[in-house]
ZAGU-717573 format. One record per atom (N, C-alpha, C, O): residue number from 1; residue in three letters; atom name; x, z, y. Coordinates in Angstrom, 2 decimals, padded with zeros to 5 digits, m for minus. Layout:
% ZAGU-717573
+-----+--------+-------+---------+---------+---------+
! num ! residu ! atome !      c1 !      c3 !      c2 !
+-----+--------+-------+---------+---------+---------+
! NUM !    ALA !    CA !       X !       Z !       Y !
...
+-----+--------+-------+---------+---------+---------+
***
This chain:
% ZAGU-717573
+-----+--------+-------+---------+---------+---------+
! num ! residu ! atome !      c1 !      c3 !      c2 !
+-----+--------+-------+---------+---------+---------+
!   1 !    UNK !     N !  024.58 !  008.90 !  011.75 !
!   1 !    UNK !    CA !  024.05 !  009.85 !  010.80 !
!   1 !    UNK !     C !  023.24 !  009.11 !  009.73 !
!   1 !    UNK !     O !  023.01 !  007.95 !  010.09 !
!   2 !    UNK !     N !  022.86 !  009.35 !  008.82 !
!   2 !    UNK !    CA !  022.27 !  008.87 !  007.39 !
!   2 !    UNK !     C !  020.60 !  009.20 !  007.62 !
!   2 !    UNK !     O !  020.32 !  010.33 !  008.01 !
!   3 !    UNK !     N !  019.89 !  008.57 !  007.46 !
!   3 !    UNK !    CA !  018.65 !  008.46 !  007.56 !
!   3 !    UNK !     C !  018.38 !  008.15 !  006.42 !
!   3 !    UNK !     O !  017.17 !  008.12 !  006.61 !
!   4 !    UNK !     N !  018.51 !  007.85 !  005.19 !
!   4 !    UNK !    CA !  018.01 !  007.29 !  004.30 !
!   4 !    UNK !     C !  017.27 !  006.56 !  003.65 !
!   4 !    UNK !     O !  016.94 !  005.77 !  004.54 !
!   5 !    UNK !     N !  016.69 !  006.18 !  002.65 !
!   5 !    UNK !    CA !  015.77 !  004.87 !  002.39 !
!   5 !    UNK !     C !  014.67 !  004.98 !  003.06 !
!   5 !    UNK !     O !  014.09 !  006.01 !  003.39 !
!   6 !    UNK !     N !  014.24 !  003.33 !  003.36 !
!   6 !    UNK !    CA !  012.98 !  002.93 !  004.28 !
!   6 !    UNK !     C !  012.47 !  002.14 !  003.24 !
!   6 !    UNK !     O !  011.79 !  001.17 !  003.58 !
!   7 !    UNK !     N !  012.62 !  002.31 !  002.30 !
!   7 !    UNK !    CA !  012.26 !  001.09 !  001.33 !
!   7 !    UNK !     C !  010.37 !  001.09 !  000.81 !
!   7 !    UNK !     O !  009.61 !  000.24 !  000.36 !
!   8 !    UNK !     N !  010.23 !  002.74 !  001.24 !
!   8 !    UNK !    CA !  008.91 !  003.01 !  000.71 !
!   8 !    UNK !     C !  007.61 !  002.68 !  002.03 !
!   8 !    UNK !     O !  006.38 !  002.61 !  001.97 !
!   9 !    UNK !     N !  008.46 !  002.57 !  003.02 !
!   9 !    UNK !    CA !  007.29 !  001.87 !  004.59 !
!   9 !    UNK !     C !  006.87 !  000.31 !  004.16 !
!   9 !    UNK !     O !  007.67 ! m000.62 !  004.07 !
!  10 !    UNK !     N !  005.49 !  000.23 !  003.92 !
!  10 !    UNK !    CA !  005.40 ! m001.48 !  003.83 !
!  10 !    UNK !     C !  004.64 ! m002.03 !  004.81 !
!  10 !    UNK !     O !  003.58 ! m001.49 !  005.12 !
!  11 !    UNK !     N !  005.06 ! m003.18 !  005.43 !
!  11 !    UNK !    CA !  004.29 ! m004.00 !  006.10 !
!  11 !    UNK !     C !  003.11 ! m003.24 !  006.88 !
!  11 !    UNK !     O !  003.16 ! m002.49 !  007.85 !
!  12 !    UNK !     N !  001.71 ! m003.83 !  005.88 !
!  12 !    UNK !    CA !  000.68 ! m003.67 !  005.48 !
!  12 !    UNK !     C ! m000.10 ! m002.54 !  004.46 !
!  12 !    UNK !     O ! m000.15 ! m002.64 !  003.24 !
!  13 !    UNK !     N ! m000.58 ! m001.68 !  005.11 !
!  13 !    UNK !    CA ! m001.29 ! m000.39 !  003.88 !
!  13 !    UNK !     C ! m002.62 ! m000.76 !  004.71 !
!  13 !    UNK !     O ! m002.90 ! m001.29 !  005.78 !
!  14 !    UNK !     N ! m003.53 !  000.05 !  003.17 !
!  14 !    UNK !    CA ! m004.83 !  000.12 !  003.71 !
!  14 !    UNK !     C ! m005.54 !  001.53 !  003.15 !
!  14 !    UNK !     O ! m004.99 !  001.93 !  002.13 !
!  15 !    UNK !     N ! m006.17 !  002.00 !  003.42 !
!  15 !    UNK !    CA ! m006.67 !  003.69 !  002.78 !
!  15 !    UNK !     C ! m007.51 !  003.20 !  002.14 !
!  15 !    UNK !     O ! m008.36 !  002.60 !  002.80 !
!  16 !    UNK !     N ! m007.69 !  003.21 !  000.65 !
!  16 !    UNK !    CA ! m009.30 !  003.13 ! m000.31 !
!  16 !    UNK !     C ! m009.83 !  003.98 !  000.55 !
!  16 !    UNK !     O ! m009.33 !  004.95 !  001.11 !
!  17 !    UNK !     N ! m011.51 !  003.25 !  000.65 !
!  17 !    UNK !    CA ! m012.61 !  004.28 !  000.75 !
!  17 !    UNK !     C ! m012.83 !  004.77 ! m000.07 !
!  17 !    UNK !     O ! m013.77 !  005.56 !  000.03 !
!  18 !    UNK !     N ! m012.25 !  004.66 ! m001.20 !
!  18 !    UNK !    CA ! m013.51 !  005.48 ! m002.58 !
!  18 !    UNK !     C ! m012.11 !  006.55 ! m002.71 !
!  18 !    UNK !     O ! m012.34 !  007.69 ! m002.30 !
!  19 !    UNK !     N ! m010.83 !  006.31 ! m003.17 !
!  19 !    UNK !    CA ! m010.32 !  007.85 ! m003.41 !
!  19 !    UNK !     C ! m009.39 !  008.14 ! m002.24 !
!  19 !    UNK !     O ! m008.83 !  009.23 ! m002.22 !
!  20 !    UNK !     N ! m009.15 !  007.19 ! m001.18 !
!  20 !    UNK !    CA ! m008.23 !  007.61 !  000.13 !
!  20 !    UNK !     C ! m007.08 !  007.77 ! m000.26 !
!  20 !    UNK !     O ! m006.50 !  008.83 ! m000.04 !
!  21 !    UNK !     N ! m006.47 !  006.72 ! m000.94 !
!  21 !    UNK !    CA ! m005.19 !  006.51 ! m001.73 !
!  21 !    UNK !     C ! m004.72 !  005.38 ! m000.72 !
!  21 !    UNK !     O ! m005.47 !  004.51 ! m000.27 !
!  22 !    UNK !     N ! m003.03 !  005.55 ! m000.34 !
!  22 !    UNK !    CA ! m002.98 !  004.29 !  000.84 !
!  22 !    UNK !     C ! m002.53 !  003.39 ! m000.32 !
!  22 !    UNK !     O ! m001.75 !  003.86 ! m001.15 !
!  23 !    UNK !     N ! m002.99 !  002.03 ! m000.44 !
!  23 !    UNK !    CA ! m002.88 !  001.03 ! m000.85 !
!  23 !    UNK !     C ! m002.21 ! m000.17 ! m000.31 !
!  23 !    UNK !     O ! m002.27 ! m000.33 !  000.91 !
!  24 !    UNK !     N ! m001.60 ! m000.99 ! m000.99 !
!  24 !    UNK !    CA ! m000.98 ! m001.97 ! m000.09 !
!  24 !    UNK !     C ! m001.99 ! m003.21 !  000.23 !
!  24 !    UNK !     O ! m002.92 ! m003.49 ! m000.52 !
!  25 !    UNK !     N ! m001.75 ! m003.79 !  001.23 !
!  25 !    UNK !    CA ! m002.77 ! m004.59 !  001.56 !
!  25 !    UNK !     C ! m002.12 ! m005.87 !  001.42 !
!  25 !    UNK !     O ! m000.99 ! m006.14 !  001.84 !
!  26 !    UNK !     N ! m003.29 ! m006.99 !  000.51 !
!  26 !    UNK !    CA ! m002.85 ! m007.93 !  000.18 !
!  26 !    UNK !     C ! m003.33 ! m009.03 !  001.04 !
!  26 !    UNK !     O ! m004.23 ! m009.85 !  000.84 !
!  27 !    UNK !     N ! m002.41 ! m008.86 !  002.19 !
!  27 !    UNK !    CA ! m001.97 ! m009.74 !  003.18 !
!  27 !    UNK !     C ! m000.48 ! m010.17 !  003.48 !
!  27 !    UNK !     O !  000.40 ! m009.48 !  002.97 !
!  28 !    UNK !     N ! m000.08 ! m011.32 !  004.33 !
!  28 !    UNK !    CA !  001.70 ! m010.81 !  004.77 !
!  28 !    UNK !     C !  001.37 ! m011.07 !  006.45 !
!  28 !    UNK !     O !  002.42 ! m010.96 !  007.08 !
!  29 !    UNK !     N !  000.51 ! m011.31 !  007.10 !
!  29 !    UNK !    CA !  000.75 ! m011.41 !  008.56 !
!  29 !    UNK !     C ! m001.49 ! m010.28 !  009.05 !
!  29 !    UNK !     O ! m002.63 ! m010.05 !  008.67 !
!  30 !    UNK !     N ! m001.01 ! m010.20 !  009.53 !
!  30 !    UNK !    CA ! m002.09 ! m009.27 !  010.28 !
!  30 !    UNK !     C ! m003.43 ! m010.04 !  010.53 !
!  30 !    UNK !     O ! m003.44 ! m010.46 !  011.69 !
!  31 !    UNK !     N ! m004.78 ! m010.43 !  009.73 !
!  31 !    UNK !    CA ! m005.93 ! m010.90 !  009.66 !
!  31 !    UNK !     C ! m006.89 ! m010.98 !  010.97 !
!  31 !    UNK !     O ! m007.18 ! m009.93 !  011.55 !
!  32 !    UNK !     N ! m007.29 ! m012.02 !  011.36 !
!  32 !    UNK !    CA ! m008.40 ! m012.22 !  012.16 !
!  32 !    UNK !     C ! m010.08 ! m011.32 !  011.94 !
!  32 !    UNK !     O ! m011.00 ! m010.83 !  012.58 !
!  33 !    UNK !     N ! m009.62 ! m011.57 !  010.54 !
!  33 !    UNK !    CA ! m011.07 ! m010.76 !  010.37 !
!  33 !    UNK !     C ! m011.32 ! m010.00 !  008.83 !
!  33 !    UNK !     O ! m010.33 ! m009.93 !  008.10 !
!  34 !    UNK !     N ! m012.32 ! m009.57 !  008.45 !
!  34 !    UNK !    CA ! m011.80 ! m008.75 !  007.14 !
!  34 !    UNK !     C ! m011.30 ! m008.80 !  006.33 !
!  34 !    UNK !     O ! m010.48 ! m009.72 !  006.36 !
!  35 !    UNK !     N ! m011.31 ! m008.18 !  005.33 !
!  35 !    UNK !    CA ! m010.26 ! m008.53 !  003.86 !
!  35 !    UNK !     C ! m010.79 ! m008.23 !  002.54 !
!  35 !    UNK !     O ! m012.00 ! m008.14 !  002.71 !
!  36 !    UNK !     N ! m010.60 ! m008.10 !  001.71 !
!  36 !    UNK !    CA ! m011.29 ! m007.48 !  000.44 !
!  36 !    UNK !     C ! m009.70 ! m007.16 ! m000.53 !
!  36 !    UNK !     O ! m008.66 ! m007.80 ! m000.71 !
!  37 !    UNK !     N ! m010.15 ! m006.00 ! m000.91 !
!  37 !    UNK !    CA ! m008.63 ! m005.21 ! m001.42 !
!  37 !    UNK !     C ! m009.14 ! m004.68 ! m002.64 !
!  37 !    UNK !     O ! m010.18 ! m004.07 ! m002.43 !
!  38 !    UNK !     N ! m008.79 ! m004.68 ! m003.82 !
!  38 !    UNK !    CA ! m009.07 ! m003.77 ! m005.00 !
!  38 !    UNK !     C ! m008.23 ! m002.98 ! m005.16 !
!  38 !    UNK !     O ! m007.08 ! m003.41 ! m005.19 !
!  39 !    UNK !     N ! m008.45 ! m001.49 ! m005.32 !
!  39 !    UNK !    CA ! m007.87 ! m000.66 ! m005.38 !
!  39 !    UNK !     C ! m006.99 !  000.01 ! m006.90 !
!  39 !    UNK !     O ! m007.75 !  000.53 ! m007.71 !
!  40 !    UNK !     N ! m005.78 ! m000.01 ! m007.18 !
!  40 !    UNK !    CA ! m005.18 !  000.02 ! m008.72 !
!  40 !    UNK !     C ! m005.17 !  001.56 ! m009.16 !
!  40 !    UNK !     O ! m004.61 !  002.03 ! m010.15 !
!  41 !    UNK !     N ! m006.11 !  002.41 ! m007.93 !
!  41 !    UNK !    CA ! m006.58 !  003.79 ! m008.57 !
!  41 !    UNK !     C ! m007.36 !  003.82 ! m009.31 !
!  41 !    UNK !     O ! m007.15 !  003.99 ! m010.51 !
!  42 !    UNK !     N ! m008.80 !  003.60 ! m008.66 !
!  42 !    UNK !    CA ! m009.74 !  004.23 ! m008.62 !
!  42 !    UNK !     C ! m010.40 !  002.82 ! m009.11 !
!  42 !    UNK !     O ! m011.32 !  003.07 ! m009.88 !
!  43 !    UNK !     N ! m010.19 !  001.09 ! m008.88 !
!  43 !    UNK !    CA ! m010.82 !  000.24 ! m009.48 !
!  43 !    UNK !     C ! m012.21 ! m000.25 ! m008.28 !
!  43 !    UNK !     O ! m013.12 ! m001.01 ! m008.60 !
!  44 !    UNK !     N ! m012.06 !  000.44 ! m006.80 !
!  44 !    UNK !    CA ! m013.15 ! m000.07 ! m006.17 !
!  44 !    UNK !     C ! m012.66 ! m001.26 ! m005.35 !
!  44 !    UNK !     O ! m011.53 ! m001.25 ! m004.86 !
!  45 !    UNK !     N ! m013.46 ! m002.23 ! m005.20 !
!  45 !    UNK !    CA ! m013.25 ! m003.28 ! m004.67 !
!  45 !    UNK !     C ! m014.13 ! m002.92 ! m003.38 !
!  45 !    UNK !     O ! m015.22 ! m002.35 ! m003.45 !
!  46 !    UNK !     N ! m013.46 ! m003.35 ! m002.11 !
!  46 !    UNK !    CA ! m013.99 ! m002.97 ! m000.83 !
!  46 !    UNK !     C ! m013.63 ! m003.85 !  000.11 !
!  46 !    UNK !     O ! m012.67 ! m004.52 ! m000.25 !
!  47 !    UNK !     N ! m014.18 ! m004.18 !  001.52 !
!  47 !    UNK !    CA ! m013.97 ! m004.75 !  002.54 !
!  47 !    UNK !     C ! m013.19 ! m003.80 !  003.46 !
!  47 !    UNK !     O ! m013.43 ! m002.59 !  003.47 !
!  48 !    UNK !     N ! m012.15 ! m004.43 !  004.32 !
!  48 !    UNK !    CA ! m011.01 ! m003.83 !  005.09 !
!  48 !    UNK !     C ! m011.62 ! m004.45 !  006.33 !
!  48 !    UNK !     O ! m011.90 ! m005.64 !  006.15 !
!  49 !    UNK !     N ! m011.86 ! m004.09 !  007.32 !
!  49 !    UNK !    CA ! m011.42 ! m004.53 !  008.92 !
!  49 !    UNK !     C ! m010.18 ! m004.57 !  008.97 !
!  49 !    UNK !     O ! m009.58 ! m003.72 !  008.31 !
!  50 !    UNK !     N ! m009.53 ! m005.38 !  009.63 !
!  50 !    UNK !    CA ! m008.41 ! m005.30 !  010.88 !
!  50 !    UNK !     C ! m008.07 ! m003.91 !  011.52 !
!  50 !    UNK !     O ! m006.88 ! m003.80 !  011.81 !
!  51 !    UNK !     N ! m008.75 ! m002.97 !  011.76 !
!  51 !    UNK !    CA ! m008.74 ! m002.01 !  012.38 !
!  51 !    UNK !     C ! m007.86 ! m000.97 !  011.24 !
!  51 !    UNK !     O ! m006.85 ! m000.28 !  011.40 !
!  52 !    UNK !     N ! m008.59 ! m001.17 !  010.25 !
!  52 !    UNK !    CA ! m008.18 ! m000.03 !  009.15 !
!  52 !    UNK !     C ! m006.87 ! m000.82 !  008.20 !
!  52 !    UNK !     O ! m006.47 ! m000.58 !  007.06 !
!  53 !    UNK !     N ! m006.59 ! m001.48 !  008.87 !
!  53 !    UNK !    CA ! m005.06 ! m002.21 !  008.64 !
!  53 !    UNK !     C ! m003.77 ! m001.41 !  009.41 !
!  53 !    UNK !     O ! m003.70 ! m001.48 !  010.64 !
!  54 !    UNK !     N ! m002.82 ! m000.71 !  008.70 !
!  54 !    UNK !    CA ! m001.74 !  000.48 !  009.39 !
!  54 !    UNK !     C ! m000.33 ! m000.10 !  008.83 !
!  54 !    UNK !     O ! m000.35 ! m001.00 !  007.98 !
!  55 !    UNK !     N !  000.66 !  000.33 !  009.22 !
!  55 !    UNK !    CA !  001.66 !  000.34 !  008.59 !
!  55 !    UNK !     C !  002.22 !  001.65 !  008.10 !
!  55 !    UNK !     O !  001.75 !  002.62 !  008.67 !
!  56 !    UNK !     N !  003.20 !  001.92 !  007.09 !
!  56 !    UNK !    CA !  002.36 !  003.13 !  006.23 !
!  56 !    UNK !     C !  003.31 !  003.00 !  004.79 !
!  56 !    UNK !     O !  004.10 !  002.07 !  004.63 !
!  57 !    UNK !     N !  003.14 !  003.87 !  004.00 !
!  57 !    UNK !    CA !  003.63 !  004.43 !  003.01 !
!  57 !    UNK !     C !  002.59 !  004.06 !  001.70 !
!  57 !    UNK !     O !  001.38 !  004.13 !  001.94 !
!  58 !    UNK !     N !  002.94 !  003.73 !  000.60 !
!  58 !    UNK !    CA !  001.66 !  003.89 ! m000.24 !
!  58 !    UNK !     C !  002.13 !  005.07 ! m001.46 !
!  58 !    UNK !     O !  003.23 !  005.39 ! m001.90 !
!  59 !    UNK !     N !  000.88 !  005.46 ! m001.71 !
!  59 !    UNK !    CA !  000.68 !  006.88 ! m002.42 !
!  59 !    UNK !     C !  001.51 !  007.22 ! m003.76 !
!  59 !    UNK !     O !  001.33 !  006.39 ! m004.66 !
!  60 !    UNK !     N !  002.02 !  007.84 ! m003.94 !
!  60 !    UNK !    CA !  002.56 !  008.59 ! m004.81 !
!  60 !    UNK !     C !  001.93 !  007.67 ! m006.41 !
!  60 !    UNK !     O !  002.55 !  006.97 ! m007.22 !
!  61 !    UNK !     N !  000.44 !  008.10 ! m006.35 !
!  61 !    UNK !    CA ! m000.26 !  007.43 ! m007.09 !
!  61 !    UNK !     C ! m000.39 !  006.55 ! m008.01 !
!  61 !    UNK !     O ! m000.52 !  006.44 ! m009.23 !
!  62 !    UNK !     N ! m000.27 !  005.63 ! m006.57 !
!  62 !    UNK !    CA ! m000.49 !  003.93 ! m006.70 !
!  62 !    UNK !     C !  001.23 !  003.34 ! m007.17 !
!  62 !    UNK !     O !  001.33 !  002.21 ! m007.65 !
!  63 !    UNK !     N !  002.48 !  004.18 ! m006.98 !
!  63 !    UNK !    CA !  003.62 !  003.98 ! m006.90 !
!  63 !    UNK !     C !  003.75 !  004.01 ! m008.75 !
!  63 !    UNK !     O !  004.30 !  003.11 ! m009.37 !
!  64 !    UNK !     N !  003.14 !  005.21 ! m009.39 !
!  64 !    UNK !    CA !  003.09 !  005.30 ! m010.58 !
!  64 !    UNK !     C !  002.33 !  004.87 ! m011.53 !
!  64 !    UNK !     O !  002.31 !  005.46 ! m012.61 !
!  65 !    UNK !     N !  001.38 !  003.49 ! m011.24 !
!  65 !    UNK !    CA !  000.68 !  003.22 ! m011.99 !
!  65 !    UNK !     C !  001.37 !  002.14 ! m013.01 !
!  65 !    UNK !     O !  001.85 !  001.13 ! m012.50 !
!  66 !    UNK !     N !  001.44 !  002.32 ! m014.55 !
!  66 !    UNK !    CA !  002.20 !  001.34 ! m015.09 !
!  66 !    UNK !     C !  001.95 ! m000.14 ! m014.98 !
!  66 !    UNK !     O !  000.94 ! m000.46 ! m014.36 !
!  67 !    UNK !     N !  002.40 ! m000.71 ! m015.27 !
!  67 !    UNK !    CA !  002.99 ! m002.00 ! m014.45 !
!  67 !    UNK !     C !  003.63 ! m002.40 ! m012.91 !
!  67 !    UNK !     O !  003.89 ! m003.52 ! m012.48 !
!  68 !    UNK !     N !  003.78 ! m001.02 ! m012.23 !
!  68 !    UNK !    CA !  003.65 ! m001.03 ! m010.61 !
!  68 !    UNK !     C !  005.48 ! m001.43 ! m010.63 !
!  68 !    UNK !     O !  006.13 ! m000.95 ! m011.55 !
!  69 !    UNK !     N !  006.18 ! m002.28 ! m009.62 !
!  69 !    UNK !    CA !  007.15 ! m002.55 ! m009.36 !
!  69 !    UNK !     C !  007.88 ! m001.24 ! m008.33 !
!  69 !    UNK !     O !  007.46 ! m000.38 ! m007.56 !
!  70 !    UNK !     N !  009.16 ! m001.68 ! m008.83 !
!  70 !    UNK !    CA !  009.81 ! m000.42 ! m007.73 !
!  70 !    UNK !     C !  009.66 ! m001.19 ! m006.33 !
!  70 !    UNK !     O !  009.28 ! m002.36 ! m006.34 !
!  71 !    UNK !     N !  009.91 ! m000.67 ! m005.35 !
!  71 !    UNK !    CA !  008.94 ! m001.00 ! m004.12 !
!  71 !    UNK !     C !  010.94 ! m001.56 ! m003.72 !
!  71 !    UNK !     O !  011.03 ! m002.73 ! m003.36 !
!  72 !    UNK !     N !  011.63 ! m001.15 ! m003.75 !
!  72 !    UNK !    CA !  012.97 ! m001.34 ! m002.63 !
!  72 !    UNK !     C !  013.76 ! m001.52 ! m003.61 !
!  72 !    UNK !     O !  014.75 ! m002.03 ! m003.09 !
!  73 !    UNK !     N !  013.98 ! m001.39 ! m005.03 !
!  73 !    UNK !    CA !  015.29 ! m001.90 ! m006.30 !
!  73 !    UNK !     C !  016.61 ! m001.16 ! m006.25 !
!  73 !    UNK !     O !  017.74 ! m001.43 ! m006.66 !
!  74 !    UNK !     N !  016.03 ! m000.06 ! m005.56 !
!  74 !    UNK !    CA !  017.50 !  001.01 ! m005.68 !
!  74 !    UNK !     C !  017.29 !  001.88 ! m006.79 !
!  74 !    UNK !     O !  016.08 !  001.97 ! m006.96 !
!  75 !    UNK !     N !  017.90 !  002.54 ! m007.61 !
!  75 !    UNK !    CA !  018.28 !  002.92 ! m008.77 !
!  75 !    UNK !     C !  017.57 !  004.31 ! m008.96 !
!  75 !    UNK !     O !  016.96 !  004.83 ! m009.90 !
!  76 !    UNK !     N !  017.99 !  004.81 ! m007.38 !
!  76 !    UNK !    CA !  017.03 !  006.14 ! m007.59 !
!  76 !    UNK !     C !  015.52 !  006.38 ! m007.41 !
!  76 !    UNK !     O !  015.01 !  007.49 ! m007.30 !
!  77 !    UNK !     N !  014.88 !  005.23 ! m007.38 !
!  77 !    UNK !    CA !  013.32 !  005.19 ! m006.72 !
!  77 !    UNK !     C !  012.80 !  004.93 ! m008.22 !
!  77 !    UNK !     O !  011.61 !  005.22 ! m008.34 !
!  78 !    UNK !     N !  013.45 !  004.42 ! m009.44 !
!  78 !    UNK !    CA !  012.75 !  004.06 ! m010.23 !
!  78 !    UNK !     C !  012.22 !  005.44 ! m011.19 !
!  78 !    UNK !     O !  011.43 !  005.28 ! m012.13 !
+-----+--------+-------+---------+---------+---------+
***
């Protein structure tokens, strides 16, 4: 059966604290200890635990901010 694109699940998301937008987290393997992430909503720069590290979808939002890349390069996502 057809399940369709997975292209929008990444890795690594992280939730801004300031607008709770899931963000991608700029990591590629899973951190020992915190992180610091700027957010391309809202502009807050914040500390991540490990904990608040998910795998995950990122927001609608953050998908439409200009300059933002298509996440998977299929024709209909752009």
């Amino acid at each position: 059966m057809f399940q369709g694109p997975s292209a929008r699940i990444r890795p690594f998301v992280i939730a801004c604290k300031g607008c709770r937008q899931n963000i991608p987290a700029p990591i590629e393997t899973m951190p020992d200890m915190w992180i610091v992430a700027e957010c391309p909503v809202c502009g807050a720069k914040r500390r991540y635990l490990p904990a608040e590290i998910f795998m995950g979808r990122i927001s609608h939002e953050v998908r439409m901010q200009p300059g933002a890349r298509p996440s998977g390069g299929e024709p209909w996502e752009r």
